[in-house]
One Martini backbone bead per residue (centre of mass of N, CA, C, O) as a GRO file, in nm:
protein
  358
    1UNK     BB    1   8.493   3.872   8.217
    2UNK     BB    2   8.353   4.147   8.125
    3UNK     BB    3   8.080   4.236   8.004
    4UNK     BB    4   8.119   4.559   7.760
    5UNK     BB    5   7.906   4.614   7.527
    6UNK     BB    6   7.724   4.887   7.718
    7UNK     BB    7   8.032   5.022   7.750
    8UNK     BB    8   8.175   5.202   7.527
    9UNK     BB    9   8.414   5.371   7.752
   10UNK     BB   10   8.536   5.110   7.852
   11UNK     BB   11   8.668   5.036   7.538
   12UNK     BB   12   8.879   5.297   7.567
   13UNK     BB   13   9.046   5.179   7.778
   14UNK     BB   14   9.308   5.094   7.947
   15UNK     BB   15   9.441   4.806   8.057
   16UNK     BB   16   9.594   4.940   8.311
   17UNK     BB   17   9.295   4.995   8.401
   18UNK     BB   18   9.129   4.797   8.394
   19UNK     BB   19   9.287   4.603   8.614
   20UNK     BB   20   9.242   4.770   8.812
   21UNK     BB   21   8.949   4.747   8.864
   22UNK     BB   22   8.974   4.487   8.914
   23UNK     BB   23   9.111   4.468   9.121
   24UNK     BB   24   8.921   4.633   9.323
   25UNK     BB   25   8.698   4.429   9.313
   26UNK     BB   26   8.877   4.219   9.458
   27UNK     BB   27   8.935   4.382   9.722
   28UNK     BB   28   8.650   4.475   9.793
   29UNK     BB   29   8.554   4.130   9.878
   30UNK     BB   30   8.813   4.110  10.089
   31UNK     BB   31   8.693   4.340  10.288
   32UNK     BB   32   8.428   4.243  10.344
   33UNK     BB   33   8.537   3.948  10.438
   34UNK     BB   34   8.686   4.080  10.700
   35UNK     BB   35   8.455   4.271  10.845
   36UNK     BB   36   8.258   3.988  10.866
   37UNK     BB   37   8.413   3.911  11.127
   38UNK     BB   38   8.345   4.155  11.313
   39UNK     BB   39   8.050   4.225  11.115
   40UNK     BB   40   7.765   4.257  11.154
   41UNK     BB   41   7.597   4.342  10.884
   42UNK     BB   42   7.624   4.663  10.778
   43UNK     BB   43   7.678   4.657  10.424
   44UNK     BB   44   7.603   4.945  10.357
   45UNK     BB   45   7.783   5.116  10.505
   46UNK     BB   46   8.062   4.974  10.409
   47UNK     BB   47   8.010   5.063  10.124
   48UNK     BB   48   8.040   5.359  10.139
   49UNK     BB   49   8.296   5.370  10.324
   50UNK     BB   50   8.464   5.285  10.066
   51UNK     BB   51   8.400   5.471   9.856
   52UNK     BB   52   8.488   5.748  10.011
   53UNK     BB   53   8.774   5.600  10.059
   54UNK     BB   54   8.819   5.589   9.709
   55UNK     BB   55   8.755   5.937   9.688
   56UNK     BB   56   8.893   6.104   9.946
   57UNK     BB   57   8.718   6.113  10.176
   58UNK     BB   58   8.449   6.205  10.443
   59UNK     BB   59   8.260   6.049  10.737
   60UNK     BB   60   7.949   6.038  10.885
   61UNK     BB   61   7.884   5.851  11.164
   62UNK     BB   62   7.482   5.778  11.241
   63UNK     BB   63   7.410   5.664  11.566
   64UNK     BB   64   7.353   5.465  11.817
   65UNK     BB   65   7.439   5.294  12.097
   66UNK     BB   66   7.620   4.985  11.962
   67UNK     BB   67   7.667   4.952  11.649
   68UNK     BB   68   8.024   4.968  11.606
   69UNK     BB   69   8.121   5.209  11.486
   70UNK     BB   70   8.450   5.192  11.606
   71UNK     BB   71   8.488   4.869  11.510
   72UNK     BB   72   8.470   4.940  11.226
   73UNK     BB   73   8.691   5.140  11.201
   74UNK     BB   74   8.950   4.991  11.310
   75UNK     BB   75   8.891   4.758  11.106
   76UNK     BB   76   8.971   4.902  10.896
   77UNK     BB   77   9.248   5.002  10.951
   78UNK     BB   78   9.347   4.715  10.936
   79UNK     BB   79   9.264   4.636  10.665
   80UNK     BB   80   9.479   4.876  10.542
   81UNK     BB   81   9.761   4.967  10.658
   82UNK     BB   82   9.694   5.201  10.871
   83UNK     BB   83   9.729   5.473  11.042
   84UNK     BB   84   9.546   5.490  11.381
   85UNK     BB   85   9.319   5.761  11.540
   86UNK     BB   86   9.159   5.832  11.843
   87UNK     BB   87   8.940   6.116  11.922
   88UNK     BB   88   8.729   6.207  12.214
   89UNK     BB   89   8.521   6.451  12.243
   90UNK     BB   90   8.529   6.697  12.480
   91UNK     BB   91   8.437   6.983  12.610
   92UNK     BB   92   8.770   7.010  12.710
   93UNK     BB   93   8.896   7.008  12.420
   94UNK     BB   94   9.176   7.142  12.289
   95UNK     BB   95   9.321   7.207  11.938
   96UNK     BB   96   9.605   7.100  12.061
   97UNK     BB   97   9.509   6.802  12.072
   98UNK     BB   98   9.495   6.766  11.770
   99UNK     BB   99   9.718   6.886  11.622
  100UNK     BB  100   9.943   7.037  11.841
  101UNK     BB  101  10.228   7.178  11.990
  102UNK     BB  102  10.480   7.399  12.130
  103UNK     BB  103  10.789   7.326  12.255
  104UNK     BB  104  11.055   7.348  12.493
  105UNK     BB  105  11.400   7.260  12.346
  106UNK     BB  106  11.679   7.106  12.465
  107UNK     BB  107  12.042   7.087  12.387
  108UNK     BB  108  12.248   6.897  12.552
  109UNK     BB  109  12.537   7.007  12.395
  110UNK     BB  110  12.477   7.320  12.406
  111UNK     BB  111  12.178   7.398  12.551
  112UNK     BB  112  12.006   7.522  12.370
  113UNK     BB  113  11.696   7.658  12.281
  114UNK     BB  114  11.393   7.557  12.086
  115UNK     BB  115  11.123   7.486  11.934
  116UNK     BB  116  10.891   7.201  11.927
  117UNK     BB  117  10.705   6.968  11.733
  118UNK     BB  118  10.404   6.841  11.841
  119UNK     BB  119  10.188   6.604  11.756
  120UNK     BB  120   9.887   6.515  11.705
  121UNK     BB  121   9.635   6.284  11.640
  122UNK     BB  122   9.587   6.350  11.305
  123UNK     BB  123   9.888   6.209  11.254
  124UNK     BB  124   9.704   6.037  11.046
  125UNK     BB  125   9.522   5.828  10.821
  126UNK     BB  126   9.339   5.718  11.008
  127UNK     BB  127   9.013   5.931  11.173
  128UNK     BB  128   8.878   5.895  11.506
  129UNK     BB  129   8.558   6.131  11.561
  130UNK     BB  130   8.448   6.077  11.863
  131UNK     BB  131   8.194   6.270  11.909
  132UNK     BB  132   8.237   6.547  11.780
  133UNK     BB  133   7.955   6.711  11.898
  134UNK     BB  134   8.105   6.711  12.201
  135UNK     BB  135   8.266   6.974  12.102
  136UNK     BB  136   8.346   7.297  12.035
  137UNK     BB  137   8.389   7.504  11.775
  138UNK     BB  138   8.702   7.545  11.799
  139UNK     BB  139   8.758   7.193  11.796
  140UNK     BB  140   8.651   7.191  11.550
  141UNK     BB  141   8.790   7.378  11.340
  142UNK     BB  142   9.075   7.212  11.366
  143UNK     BB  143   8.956   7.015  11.112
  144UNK     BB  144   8.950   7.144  10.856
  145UNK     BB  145   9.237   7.211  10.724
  146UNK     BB  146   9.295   6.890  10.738
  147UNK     BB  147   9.004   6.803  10.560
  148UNK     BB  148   9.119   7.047  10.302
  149UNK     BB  149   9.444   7.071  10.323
  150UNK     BB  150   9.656   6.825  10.459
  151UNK     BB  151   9.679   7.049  10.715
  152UNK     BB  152   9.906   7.230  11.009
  153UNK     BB  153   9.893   7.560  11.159
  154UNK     BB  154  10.187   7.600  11.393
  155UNK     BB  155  10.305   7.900  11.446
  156UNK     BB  156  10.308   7.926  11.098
  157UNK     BB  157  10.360   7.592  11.037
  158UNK     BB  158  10.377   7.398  10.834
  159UNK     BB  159  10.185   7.073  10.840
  160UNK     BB  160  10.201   6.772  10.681
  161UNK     BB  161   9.968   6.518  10.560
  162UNK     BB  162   9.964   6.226  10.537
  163UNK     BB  163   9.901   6.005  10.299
  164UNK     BB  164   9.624   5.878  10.345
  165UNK     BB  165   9.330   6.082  10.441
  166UNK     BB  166   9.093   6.038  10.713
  167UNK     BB  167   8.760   6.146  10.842
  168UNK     BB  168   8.567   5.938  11.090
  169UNK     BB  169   8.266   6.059  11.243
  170UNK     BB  170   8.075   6.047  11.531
  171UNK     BB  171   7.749   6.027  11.630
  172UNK     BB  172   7.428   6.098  11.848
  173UNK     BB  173   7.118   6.146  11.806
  174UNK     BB  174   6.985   6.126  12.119
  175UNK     BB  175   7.225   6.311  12.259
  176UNK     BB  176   7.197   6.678  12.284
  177UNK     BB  177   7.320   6.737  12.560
  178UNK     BB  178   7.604   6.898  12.555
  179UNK     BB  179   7.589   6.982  12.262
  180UNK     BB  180   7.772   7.082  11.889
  181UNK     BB  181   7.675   7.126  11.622
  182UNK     BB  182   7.759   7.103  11.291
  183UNK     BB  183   7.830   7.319  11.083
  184UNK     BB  184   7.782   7.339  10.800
  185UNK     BB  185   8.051   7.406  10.658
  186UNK     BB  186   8.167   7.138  10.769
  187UNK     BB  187   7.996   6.937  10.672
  188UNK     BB  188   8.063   7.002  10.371
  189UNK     BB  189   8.321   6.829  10.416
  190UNK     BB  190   8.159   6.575  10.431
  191UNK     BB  191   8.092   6.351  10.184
  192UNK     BB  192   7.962   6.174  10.396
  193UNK     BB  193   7.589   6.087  10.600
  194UNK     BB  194   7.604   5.821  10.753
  195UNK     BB  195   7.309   5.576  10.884
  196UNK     BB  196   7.292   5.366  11.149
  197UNK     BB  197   7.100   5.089  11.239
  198UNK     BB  198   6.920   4.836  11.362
  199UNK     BB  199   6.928   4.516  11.362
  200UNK     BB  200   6.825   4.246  11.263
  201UNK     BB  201   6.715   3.959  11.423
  202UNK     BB  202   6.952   3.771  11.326
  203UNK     BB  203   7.190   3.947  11.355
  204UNK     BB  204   7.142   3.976  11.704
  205UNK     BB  205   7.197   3.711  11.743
  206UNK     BB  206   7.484   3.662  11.648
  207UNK     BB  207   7.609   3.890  11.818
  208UNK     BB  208   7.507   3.754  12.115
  209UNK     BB  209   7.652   3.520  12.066
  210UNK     BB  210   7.943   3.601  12.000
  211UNK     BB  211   7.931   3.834  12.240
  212UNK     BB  212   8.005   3.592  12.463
  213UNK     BB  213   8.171   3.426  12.354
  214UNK     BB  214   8.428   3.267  12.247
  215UNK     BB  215   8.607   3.524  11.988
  216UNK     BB  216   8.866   3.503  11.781
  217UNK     BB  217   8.952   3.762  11.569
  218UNK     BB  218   9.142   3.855  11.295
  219UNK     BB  219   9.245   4.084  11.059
  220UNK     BB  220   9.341   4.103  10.724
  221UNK     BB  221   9.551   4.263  10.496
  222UNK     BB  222   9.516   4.393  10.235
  223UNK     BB  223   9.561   4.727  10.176
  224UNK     BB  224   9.761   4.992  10.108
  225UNK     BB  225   9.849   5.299  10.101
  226UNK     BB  226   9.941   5.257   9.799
  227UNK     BB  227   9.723   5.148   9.674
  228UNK     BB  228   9.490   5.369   9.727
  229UNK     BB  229   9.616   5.600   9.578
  230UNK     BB  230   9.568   5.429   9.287
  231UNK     BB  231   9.288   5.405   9.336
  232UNK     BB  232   9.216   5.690   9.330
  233UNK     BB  233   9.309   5.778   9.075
  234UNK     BB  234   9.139   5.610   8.865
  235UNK     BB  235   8.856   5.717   8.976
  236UNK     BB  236   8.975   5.977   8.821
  237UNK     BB  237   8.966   5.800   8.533
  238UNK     BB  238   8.636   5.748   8.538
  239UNK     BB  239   8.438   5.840   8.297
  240UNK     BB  240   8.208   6.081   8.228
  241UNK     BB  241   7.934   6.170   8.112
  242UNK     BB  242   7.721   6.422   8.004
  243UNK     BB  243   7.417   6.290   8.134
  244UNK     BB  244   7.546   6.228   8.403
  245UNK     BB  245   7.630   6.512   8.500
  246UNK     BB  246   7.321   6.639   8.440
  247UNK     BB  247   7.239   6.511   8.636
  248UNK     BB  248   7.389   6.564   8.905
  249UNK     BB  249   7.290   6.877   8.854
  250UNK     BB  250   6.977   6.851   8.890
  251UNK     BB  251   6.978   6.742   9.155
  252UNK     BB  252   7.105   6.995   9.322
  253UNK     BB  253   6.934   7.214   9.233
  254UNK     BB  254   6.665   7.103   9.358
  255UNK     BB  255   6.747   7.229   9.630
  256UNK     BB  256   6.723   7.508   9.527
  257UNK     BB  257   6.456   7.742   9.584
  258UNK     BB  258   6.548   7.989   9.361
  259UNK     BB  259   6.547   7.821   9.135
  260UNK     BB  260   6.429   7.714   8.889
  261UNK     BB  261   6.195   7.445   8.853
  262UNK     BB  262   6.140   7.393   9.132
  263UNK     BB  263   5.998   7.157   9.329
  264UNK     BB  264   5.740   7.236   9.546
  265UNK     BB  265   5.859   7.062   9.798
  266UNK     BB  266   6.125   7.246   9.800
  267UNK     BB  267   6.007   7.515   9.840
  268UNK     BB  268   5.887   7.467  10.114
  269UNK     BB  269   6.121   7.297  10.287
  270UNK     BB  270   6.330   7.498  10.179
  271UNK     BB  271   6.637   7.692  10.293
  272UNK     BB  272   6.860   7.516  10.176
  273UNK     BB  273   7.107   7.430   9.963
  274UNK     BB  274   7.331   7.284   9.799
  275UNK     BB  275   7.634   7.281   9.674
  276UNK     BB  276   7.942   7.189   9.456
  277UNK     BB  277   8.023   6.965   9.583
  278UNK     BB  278   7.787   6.776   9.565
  279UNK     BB  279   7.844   6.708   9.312
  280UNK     BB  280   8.124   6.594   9.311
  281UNK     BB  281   8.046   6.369   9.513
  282UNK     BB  282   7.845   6.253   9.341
  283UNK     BB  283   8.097   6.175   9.099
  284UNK     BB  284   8.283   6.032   9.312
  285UNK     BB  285   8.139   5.819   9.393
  286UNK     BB  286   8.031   5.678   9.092
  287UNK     BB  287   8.332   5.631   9.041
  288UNK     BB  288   8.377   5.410   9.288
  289UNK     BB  289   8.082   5.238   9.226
  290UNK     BB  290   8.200   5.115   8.957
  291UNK     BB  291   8.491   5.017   9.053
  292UNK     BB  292   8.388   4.806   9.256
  293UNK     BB  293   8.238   4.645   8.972
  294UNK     BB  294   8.451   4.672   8.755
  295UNK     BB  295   8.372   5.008   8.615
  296UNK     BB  296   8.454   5.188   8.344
  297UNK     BB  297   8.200   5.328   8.431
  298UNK     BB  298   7.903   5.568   8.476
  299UNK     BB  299   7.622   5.550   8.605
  300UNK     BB  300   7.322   5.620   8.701
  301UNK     BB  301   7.279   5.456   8.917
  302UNK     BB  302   7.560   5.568   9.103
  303UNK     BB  303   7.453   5.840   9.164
  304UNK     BB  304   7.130   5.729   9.278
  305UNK     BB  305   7.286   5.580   9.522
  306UNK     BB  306   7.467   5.851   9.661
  307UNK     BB  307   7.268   6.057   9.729
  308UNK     BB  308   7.185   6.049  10.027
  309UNK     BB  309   7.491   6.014  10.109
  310UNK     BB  310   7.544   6.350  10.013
  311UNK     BB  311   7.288   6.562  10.082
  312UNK     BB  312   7.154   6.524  10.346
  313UNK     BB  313   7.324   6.772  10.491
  314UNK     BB  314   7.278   6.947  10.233
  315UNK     BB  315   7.024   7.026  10.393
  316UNK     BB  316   6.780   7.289  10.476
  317UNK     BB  317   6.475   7.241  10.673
  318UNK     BB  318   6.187   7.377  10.768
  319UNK     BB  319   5.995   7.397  11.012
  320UNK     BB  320   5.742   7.257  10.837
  321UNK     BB  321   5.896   7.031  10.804
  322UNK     BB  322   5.973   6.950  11.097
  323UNK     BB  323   5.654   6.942  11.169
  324UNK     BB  324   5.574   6.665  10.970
  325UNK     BB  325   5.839   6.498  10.913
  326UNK     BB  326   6.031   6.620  10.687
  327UNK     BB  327   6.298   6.451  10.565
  328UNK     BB  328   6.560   6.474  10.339
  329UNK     BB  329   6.525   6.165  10.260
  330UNK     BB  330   6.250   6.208  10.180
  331UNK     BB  331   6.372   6.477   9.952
  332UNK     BB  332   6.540   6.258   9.794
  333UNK     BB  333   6.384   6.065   9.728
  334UNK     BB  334   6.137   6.290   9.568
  335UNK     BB  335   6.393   6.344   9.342
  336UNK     BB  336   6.435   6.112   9.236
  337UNK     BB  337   6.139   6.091   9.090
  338UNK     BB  338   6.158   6.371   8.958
  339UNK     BB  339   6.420   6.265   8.833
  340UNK     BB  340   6.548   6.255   8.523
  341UNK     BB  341   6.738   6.117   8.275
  342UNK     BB  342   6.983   6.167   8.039
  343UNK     BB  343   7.001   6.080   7.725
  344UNK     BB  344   7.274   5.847   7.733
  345UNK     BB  345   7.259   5.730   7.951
  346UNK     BB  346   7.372   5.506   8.168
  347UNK     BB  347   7.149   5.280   8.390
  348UNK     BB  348   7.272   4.943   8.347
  349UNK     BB  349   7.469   4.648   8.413
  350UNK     BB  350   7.298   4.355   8.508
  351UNK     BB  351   7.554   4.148   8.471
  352UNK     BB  352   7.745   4.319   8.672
  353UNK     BB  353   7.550   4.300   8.935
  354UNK     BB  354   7.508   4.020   8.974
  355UNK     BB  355   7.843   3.940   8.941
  356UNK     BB  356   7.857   4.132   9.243
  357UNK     BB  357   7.612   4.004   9.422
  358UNK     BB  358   7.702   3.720   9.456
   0.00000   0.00000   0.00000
């Protein structure tokens, strides 16, 4: 079991969270191990889209062609036993692709019709929106209701979407000619914006040895989405004190112009700071990447592991810092240095995370 004597909030927790917690660790183990049969490197990425998705969370992922991103999403959705639909955005996509739409349909017995609906693809637990910025704002907006309400409002009939749900979107970073950046209000609705980069010189060999070769390997289900639910409550029943709450507030607020206090780099470079999901998003993020380790508490290591994919988006900078290249990562990089932890807050339980990166 694990020493929680740094942590005792830990010691107040009931039984069967604990054990939940721990059954999530070793879940956690276990789906990194069935993704890395078909996913080559790219382990921060994996670990982040797991926080997001026991924390109920969307997310964005950015990288350029080839990185797997798509089939990355898939192999999570097999490992999880979710149903699971790709949505290809492209600028002829309209609304009623991706909700449904309602058509006439005629009673064979009776004669008479009566309008009824078909679902569109987005009635699935886990929605890869691929290239989410290649179709325009009318059927962007369309996955709004989906993404913040789990439902759909098709001729004013309210259809609800199973849980749990998630949607997963892929940019392309390099290729923005024909396409429609995603509204800052869209965006803050996606709680991480992961960036996946270009593998290691070893891992690009592993590849192309591999997917050169016959090579076939099948993901193995994991955990179920009764499984998930149960996993998500958990994850907001693992209390956060209030020196690591009002860390996670500090770092929000110094994003704001506006504000009090903020450090001159960001009165410089922003023109909008984070909104109050910020805080949320980074609270929960915090307390899903505690869980995945075993730890029935929140340290400041968990807010400012998260606090990248949680910013990055949700800061507008303007001309000056984009004319200099300085970029959302490295101010919240600056965020980080300039922000310290508030007395009481635990910083991290070293035999903890040895003995969950062994």
């Amino acid at each position: 079991m694990t020493d929680t004597r740094d942590a005792p909030e830990q010691q107040g927790a009931s039984g069967a969270d604990l054990e939940a917690v721990e059954k999530l660790r070793a879940t956690h183990k276990r789906l990194r191990d069935e993704l890395r049969k078909i996913i080559v490197g790219q382990d921060a990425v994996i670990e982040e889209l797991l926080i997001a998705l026991f924390s109920g969370g969307h997310c964005i992922l950015e990288g350029v062609p080839g990185l797997a991103k798509t089939l990355m999403i898939s192999s999570l959705a097999k490992s999880m036993s979710l149903s699971f639909n790709r949505i290809q955005f492209t600028p002829d996509l309209m609304p009623s692709d991706v909700t449904g739409t309602e058509v006439i349909a005629e009673d064979k017995a009776t004669g008479n019709r009566a309008f009824k609906f078909l679902p569109g693809p987005i009635f699935a637990n886990l929605i890869l929106a691929d290239e989410i910025n290649r179709t325009p704002p009318k059927t962007q907006a369309a996955m709004l209701e989906a993404m913040q309400e789990r439902q759909v409002t098709v001729g004013g009939v309210r259809h609800p979407l199973d849980a749990p749900f998630f949607v997963l979107a892929t940019q392309n970073p390099i290729e923005q000619e024909g396409t429609y950046p995603l509204p800052e209000a869209q965006q803050d609705r996606f709680m991480f914006k992961i960036y996946i980069g270009y593998p290691s010189y070893d891992e690009e060999f592993e590849i192309a040895t591999k997917t050169t070769a016959e090579y076939d390997c099948e993901v193995s289900k994991v955990i179920s989405a009764e499984d998930i639910l149960e996993t998500q409550s958990v994850v907001r029943r693992i209390p956060a004190a209030a020196p690591i709450v009002r860390h996670a507030l500090d770092l929000v607020r110094k994003t704001r112009p506006g504000e009090a206090n903020v450090p001159d780099f960001v009165a410089k470079n922003v023109t909008w700071g984070a909104g109050p999901r910020a805080v949320q998003f980074l609270i929960l993020g915090a307390k899903a990447r505690a869980a995945l380790r075993g730890n029935f508490y929140v340290s400041t290591e968990d807010i400012r592991a998260v606090a990248p994919p949680v910013l990055r988006h949700r800061i507008v900078t303007n001309f000056a810092a984009q004319a200099e290249g300085y970029t959302t990562d490295r101010l919240v990089e600056d965020l980080l240095a300039d922000t310290e932890p508030h007395s009481g807050g635990l910083l991290k339980d070293e035999r903890v995370n040895k003995a969950i990166d062994a």
